[in-house]
N, C-alpha and C positions, 0 to 999 in steps of 0.2 A: 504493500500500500504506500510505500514509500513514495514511488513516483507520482501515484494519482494525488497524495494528498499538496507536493510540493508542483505540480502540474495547477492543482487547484485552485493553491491559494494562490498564485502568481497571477492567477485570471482573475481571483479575487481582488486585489491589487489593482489592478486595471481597471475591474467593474469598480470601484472606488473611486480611484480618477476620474474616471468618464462622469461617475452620478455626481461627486463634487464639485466638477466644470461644468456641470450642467446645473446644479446649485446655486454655483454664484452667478450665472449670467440670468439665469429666472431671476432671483433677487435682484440683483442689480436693475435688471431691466424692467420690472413689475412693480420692486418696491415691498415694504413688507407686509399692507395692504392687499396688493397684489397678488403676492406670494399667497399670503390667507385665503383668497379666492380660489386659488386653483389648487389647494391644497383642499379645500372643505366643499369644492365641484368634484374631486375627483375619490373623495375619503369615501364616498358609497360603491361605487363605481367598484373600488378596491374590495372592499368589502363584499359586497354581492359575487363578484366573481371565485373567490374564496368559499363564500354557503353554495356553491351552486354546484361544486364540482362532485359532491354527494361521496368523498373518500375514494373516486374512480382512478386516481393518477396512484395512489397508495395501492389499493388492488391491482392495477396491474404490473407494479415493480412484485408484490409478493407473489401472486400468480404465475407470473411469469418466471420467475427463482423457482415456483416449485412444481410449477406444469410445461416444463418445456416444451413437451409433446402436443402439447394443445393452443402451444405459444398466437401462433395466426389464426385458432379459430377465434382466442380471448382478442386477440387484436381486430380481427371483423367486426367481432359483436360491439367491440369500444365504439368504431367508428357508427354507426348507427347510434346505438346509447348516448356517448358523450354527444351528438348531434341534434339529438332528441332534444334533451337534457336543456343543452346551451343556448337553442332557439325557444324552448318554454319557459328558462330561467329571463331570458331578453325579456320579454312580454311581461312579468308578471313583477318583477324591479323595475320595470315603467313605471306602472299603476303605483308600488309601493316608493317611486321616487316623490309621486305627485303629494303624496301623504304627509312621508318626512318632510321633505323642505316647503310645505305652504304656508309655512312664515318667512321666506325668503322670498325676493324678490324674483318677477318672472326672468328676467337675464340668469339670474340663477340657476334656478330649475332648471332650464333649457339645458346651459352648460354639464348642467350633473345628468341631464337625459343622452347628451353627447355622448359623454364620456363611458357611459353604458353599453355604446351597439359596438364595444371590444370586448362585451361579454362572453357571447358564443364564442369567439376565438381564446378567450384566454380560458374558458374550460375546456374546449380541446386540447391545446396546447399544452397544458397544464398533463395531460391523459397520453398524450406522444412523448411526452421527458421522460415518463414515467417508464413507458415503452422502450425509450433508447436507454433507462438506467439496468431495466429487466435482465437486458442481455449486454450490459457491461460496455454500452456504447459511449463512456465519457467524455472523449473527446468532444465528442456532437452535443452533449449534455452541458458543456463550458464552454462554450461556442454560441450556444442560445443565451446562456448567459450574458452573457457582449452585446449582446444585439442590440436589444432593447436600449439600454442606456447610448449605445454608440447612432441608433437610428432618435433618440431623443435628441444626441449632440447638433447631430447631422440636420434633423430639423428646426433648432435650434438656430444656425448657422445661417440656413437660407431664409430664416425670418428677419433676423437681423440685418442681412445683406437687402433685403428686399423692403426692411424697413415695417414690418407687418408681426413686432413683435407682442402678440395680443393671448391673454388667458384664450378665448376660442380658437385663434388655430393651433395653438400649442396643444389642446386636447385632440381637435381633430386628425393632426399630423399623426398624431401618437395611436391615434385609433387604425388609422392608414398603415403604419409601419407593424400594428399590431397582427393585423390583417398577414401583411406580407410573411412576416415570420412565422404564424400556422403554415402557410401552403410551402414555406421550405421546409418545415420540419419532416411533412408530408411526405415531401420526395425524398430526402434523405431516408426514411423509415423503407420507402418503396422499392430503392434499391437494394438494402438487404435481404427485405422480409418484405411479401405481400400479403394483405388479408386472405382469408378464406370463412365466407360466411356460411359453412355448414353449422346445424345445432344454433343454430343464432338462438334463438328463444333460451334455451336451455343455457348457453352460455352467459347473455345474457342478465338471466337470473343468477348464475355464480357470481357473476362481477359485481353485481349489485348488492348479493349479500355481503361478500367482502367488501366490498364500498362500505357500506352501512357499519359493520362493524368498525372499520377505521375511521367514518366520518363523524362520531359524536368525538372523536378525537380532536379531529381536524373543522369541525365547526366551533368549537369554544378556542381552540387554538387562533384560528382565522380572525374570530369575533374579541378573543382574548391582547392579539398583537395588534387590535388599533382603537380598542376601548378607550386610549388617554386621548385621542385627534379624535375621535367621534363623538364624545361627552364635550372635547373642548368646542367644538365646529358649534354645540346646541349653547353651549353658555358664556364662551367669550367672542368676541369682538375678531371681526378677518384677522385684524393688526396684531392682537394676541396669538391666534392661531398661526401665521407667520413669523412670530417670534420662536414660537415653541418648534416647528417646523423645520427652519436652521440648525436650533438646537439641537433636536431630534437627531440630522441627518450629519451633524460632527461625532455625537456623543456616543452616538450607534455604529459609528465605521470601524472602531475594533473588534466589539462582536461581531456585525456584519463580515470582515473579512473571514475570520475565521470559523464563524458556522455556518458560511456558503461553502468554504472550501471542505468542510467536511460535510453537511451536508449533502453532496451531490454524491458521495460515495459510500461513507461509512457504514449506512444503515446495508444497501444492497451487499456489500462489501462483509460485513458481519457476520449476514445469513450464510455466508459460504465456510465460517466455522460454528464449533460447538463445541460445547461444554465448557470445560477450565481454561480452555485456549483463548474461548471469547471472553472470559472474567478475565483474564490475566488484561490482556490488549486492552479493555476497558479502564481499568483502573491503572495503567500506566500511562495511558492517554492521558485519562481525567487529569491525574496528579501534572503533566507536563505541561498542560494548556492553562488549568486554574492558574498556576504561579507565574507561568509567564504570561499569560493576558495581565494578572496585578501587578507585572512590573512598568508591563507598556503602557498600561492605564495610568498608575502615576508619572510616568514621564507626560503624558497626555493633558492630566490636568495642568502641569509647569507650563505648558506654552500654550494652551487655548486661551486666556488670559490676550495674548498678540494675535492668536490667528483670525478669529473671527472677528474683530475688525478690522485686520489688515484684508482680509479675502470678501466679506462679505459689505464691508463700510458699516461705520460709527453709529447706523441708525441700527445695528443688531448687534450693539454691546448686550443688551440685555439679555441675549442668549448663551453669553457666557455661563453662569451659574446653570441654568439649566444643564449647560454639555455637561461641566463639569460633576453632575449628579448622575447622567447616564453610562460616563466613562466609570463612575468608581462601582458602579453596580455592575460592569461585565463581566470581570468573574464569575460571581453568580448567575449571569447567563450563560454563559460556556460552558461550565460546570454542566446544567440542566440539560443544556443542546446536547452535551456527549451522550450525557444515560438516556436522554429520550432515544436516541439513536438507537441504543441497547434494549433498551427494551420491543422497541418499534423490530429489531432483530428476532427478538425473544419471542414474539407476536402475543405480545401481552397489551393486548389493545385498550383492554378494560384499566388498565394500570394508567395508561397514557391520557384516556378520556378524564379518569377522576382526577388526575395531577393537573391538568388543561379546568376543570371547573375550581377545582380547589384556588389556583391563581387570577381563572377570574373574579371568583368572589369576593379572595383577598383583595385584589386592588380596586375591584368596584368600593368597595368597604371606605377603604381607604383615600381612592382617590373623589368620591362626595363630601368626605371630612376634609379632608386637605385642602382641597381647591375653592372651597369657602374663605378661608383664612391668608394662604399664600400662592392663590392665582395659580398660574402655568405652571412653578414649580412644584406646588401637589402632586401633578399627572404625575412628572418625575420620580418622584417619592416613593408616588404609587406604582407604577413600573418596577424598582424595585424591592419592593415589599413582596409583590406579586410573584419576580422571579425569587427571591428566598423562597416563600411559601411552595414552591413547586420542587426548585432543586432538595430544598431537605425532603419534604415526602419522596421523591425519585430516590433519596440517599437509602431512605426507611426499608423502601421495597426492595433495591437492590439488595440490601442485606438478608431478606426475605429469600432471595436467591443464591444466594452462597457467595455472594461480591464480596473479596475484602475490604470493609470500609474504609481501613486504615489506609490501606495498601492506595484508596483513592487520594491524598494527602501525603502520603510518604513520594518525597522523590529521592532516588535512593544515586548515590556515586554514580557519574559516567551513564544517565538514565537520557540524556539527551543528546549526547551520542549514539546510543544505543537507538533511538528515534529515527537519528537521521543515518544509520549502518541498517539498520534490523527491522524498519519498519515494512516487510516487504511479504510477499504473498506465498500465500502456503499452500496453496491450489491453483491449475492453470485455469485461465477463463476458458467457459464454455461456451460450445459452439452454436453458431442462433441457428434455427432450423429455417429451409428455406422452402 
């Protein structure tokens, strides 16, 4: 895993750059104002496409690991299903857009009904990574990663040049580029592996049950990672919601890099061992990433202080403090990201979903108290409060399974070394059927 994981985060690295540069020149160019607008248009949009994919991108990385043999007929039956799905999900986050924001003005609404018809595509899309992660297609899996933020830059670029740098076409570009990136994904999939729609019904129904099983996971998950920007969009001001928004997207690029870089492999990666082999890799991970995310993290807080208004300009000092509350809580998301992984391995789904409510509750709790008294930084607070709340139950359960907890905390001589020597695969990848 050595290579996938330093392949990874190198892309991660990049996708950081790109969303960064992409960062400041929407502020800059919008404002913080601005910025609040096209952050509280498109915070449904995110969200909705997230409830909608019903756990089917999850289903078919696990199905696919463990039904090879039926790999294209579970990939037919997606394409129907996720199709289904994503053009019924469209329709009915209309109606429930008209709802939520009819205390917003109609420019509003509009923009947040925009940013919606990337719905169907990003539950596809979302259901083909899944596909390309099944059969160990990473390469193609970190490549989609790019895109996005590199097709955001790109339109970006020709607004500016054009002079047409407006909250609507910036969502529409992005809906256009959304677009594009399904039907590569598409062909890319088709030259390995074609569908085969035999059993469709029948298959179908398997994908869905497993959907189902992973998606009370991945519905408080989805609903749980943007609870702080969609309670903030109902009760504060664009301008605040632009503040927090910055801060957000400083304070979150240490976790960001590194639970994208593992995220896109570890969990598939996992399934392909057992027993004591996957404890051990677990908790020597853990222990590796906890202590060094806490070192980079406080280096982080030292210079955010300079960066955010040298990068973003003086009208978002105030996002300073906020970063700085997101940065020193990443441990505690990386931590959680690694054992979700393990256990998401383990197929201990139910473990996942209660851990996923339990952090929501906690920081719904939290962040209604908080944000009474100290504004945006509540959310903050509550963000991390939320991630405690889950990493320790994940700590509980693992021990539940023979994990040594200790062993998650101990980083023992010559262990990061040992990372970058030995972090490597102990089964060849299997072959995708064609």
């Amino acid at each position: 895993m050595k290579k996938l994981f330093f392949s990874s985060f190198a892309v991660n690295i990049l996708v950081m750059a790109l969303n960064m540069g992409t960062g400041i020149i929407m502020a800059r160019y919008l404002g913080p104002y601005g910025r609040g607008e096209l952050a509280m248009a498109t915070r449904w949009a995110v969200l909705f496409a997230g409830l909608s994919t019903l756990g089917l991108p999850g289903a078919m990385i696990y199905l696919g690991k463990n039904f090879k043999e039926k790999q294209r007929e579970i990939f037919g039956a997606f394409l129907m299903t996720g199709a289904l799905v994503g053009l019924a999900a469209l329709v009915i986050c209309q109606l429930l857009t008209l709802v939520i924001m009819s205390g917003e003005t109609r420019e509003m609404i509009l923009l947040g009904q925009l940013a919606l018809l990337a719905l169907p595509f990003a539950v596809m899309t979302d259901g083909l990574i899944g596909t390309l992660q099944s059969f160990n297609s990473f390469r193609k899996v970190l490549l989609t990663r790019i895109l996005n933020p590199l097709g955001t830059l790109a339109a970006l670029a020709g607004l500016i040049l054009t002079g047409n740098v407006t909250v609507f076409n910036i969502i529409l570009l992005n809906v256009i580029w959304g677009a594009g990136t399904f039907f590569l994904i598409i062909y890319w999939i088709f030259k390995v592996m074609r569908p085969k729609f035999t059993r469709l019904f029948a298959n179908a129904k398997m994908l869905l049950q497993y959907g189902v099983k992973i998606y009370a996971s991945s519905l408080v998950q989805v609903f749980g990672g943007s609870f702080d920007q969609i309670l903030l969009s109902l009760t504060l001001s664009a301008y605040a919601l632009g503040i927090y928004t910055v801060a957000s997207s400083i304070g979150s690029i240490l976790p960001s890099i590194l639970y994208g870089a593992l995220n896109v492999f570890l969990a598939p990666r996992l399934m392909d061992f057992s027993g004591e082999q996957r404890r051990r890799e677990v908790s020597r991970i853990h222990a590796i990433f906890f202590y060094g995310t806490a070192v980079a993290a406080a280096c982080g807080c030292l210079v955010l202080p300079f960066v955010i208004p040298f990068m973003y300009g003086q009208e978002f000092s105030e996002a300073v403090l906020l970063g700085i509350i997101l940065l020193l809580t990443s441990p505690v998301k990386i931590g959680y990201s690694i054992l979700l992984n393990f256990f998401a391995a383990e197929g201990k789904f139910n473990v996942l979903s209660k851990t996923e409510i339990i952090g929501l509750v906690t920081g719904f709790g939290a962040l209604l108290i908080l944000v009474r008294f100290t504004g945006a930084a509540g959310a903050a607070w509550a963000l991390g409060t939320a991630n405690l709340a889950k990493w320790g139950y994940l700590i509980v359960q693992a021990k539940k399974l023979k994990v040594p907890v200790a062993g998650l905390f101990r980083l023992q001589p010559g262990e990061v070394l040992a990372l970058l020597r030995g972090f490597q695969l102990k089964k060849p990848l299997p072959k995708v059927p064609q």
